[in-house]
N, C-alpha and C positions, 0 to 999 in steps of 0.2 A: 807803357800804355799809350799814350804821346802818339810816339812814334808809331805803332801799328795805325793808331787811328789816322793819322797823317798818311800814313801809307795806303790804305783801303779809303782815303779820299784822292788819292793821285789816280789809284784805279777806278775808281769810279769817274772821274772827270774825261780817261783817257778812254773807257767806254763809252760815253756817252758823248763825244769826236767823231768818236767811231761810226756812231750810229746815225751823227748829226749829216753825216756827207749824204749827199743826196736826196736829202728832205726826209731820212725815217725818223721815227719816234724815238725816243731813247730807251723810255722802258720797253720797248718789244724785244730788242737786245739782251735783255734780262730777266725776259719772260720764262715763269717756270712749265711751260707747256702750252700745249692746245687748250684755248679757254674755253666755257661753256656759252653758249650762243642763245639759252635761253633758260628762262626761270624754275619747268620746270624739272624738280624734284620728286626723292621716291625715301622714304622712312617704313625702314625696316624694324621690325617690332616682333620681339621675342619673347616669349612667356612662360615660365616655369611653374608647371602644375603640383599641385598636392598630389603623389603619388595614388592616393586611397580616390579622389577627385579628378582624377585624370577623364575618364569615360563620361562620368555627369557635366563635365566642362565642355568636351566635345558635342555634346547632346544639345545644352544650353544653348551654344553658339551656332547651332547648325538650326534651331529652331528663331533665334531673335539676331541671326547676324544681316537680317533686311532692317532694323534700325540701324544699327551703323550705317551700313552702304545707301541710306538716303544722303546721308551729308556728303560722304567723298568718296572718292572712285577704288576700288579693291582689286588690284592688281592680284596678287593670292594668297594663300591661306594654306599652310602646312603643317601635319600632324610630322613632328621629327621620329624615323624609327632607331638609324644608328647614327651615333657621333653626339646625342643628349637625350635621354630617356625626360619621358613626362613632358616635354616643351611642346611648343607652338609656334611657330614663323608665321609674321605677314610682312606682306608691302603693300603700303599705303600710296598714290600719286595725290600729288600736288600741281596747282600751277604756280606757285610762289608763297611764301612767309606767309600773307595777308589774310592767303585764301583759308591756311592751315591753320588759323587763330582764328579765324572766324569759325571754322569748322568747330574747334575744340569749345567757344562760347557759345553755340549752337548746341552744341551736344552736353553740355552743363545745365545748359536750360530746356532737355527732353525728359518731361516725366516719363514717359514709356520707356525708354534708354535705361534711366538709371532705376527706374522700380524693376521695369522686367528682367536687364539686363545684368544692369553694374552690381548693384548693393547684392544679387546670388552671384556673380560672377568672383568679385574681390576675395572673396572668404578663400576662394580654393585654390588662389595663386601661392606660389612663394615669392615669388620678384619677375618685374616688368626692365625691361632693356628696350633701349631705341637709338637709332643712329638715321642722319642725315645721310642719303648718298647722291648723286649725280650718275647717269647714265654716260661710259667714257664717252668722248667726242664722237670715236669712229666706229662708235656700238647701237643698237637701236633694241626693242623689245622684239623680240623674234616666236613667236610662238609656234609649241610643238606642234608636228606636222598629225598628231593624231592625238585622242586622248586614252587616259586611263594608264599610261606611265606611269616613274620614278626622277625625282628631282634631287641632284645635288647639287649645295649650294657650298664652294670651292672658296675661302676665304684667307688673303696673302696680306702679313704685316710685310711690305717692301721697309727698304732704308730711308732716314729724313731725307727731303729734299723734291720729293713732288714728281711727276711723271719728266720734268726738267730730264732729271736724272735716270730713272729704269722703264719710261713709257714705253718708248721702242721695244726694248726688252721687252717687255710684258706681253706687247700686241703681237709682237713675233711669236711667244710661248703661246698663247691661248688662240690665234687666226691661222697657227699650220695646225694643232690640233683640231679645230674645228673643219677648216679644209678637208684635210686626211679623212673626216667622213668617220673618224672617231666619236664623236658626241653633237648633239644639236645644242646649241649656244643659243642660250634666251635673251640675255645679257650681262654686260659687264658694268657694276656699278663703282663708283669711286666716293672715296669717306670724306666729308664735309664737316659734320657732328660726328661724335663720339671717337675713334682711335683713328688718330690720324695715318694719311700713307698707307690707308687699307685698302685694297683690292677684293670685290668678291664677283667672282664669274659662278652664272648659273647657268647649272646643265639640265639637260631632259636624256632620260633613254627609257626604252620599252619595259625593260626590268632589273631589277640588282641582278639577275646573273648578265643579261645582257652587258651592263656596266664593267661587269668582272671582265665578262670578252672581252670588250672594247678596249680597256687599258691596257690588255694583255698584249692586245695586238699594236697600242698605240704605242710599246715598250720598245718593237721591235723594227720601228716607225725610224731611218735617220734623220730624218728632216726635224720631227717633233724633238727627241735626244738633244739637237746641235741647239735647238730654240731653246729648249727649258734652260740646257748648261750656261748657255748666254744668261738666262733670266736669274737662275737661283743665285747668281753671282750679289745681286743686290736685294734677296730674299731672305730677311729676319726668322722668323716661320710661317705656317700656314695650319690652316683646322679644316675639316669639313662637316658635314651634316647629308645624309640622306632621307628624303620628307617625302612624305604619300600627300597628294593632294586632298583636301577635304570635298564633301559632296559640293558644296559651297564657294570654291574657289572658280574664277572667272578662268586661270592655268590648270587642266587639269591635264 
């Protein structure tokens, strides 16, 4: 034990030599990637309905989801069709921690919130999920060029070790497929809370069969091929979801 430890202290000292020439930082040497440059954040929020409460849920939220959206900003709101029956997807923006705790104590102390909304709402969940994520470095919120589409929300467990390790990859996989004119890329988010080393790119197309095209044709795509082959190499697995926007959502 000694020894290893003695050993990953020699390397470290001969890193940070290394890095010292010239007047750079040491830890940038060691930096696991592109860092984020600002605070904020997007919390993704999944909901799993009472089968028999599915339609009354949607009804509810489409009439009182202007209490929520007073406190914070709603990015969107989707009814999931295939890849989880009964659920619900949103994302929520932030500008930081502060702003999100102050939200959540604001909205603890709305009678209309929790009479109108919460206390009919709760009964018809089965479980609530929620994850921290960060928009990547070199990704931004792109919104579809029209509305009334299909959203798939594309989600990659990568290998430990952070974009350090499979960013490149990644960006190369999802920036030739969205090139190629294959799908419109809303964004690509990266996991903070909840499972780490998770990737989720969101898509937009016209319709699931137009979806069905586009992959058919992105199949036959070399450039897309030679990217993914590169990417799955440090790719755990992956899941997806495809979601019809609610009347209600700011993405539709």
């Amino acid at each position: 034990m000694f020894t290893v430890r003695n050993s990953f202290r020699r390397l470290s000292r001969l890193i940070e030599n290394i890095c010292l020439k010239n007047g750079d930082v040491p830890l940038a040497c060691i930096s696991t990637g592109p860092q984020q440059q600002h605070g904020t954040f997007y919390e993704f929020r999944t909901y799993r309905i009472l089968p028999e409460k599915n339609a009354a849920f949607l009804k509810l939220t489409n009439e009182k989801i202007h209490l929520r959206t007073a406190h914070s900003e709603l990015l969107g709101y989707w009814s999931v069709e295939y890849g989880g029956l009964n659920q619900v997807f949103h994302i929520w923006k932030y500008d930081s921690y502060a702003q999100r705790a102050g939200v959540r104590a604001s909205l603890a102390q709305d009678p209309k919130w929790i009479e109108e909304y919460i206390s009919k709402a709760m009964p018809m969940l089965m479980s609530q999920d929620n994850e921290v994520t960060y928009l990547v470095p070199w990704s931004k919120v792109d919104r579809p060029p029209k509305e009334g589409g299909v959203y798939e929300l594309a989600s990659f467990q990568m290998r430990p070790g952070g974009p350090a390790v499979w960013g490149k990859a990644f960006q190369a996989a999802v920036s030739t497929h969205a090139a190629g004119g294959h799908a419109h890329l809303v964004g690509v988010f990266h996991s903070e809370f909840g499972r780490l080393n998770k990737v989720n790119a969101l898509w937009w197309y016209e319709s699931p069969d137009q979806r069905a095209a586009v992959r058919h044709k992105a199949h036959g795509d070399a450039r897309v091929v030679a990217a993914v082959r590169e990417c799955v190499t440090y790719l755990e697995s992956q899941t997806n979801k495809l979601m019809f926007p609610c009347p209600y959502s700011p993405l539709k």
